[in-house]
C-alpha positions in Angstrom: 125.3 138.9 3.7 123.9 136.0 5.8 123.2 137.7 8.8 121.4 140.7 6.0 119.0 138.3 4.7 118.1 136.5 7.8 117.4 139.8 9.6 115.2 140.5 6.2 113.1 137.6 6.7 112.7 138.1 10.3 111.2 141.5 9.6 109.2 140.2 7.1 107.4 137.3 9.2 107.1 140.0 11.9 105.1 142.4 9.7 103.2 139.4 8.5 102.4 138.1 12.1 101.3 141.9 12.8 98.7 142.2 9.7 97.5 138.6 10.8 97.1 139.6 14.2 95.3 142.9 13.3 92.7 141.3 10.5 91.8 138.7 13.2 91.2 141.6 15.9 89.0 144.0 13.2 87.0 139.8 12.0 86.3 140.0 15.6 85.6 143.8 16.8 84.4 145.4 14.1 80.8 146.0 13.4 80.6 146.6 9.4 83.3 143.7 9.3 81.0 141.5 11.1 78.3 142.5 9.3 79.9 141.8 5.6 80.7 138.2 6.9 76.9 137.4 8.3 75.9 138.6 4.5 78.0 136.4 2.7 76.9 133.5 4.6 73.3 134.2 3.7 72.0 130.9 1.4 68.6 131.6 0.8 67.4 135.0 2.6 63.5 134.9 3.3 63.7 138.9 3.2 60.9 140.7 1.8 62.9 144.3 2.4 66.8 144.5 2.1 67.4 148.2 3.3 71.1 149.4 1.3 72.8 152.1 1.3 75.6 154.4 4.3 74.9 155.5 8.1 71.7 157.7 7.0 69.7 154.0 5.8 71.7 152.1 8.6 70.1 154.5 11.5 67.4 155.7 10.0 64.9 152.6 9.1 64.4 150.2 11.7 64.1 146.6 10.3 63.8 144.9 13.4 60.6 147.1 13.8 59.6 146.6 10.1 59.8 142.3 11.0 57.8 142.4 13.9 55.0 144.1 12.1 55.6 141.4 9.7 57.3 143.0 6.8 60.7 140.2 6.9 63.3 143.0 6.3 67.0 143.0 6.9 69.7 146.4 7.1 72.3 145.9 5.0 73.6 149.6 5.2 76.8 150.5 6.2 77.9 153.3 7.9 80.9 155.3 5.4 79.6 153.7 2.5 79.6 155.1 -0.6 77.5 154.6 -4.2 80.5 153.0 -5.5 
């Protein structure tokens, strides 16, 4: 029984080292993911134009265009987003 439950817990860190491993790997490669996290940290955004919404808004209106001709906008789309 002692060698059931210690070969439990083993498997059980191991899966828990995995998903740690792989959430650090998508904070650090993953676009959208990266993208969520710069949002949050946003205190007190200067942004005239917030552009929302999936893929279509996120490659179809250029912000950084939109800020140089001095219209302070920022994409906030995500590509696979939904309404919900």
């Amino acid at each position: 029984m002692k060698s059931f439950i210690k070969d439990g817990l083993v498997f059980i860190l191991l899966i828990l080292l995995v998903n740690i491993v792989y959430l650090l790997l998508v904070a650090t490669t993953d676009w959208d993911f990266k993208k969520r996290i710069e949002v949050l940290k946003f205190d007190n955004p200067k942004y005239e134009l917030l552009v929302l919404g999936n893929s279509l808004a996120m490659d179809g209106i250029d912000t950084e265009y939109l800020s140089r001709q001095g219209l302070l906008s920022y994409n906030l789309a995500l590509g696979g987003a939904s309404v919900r």
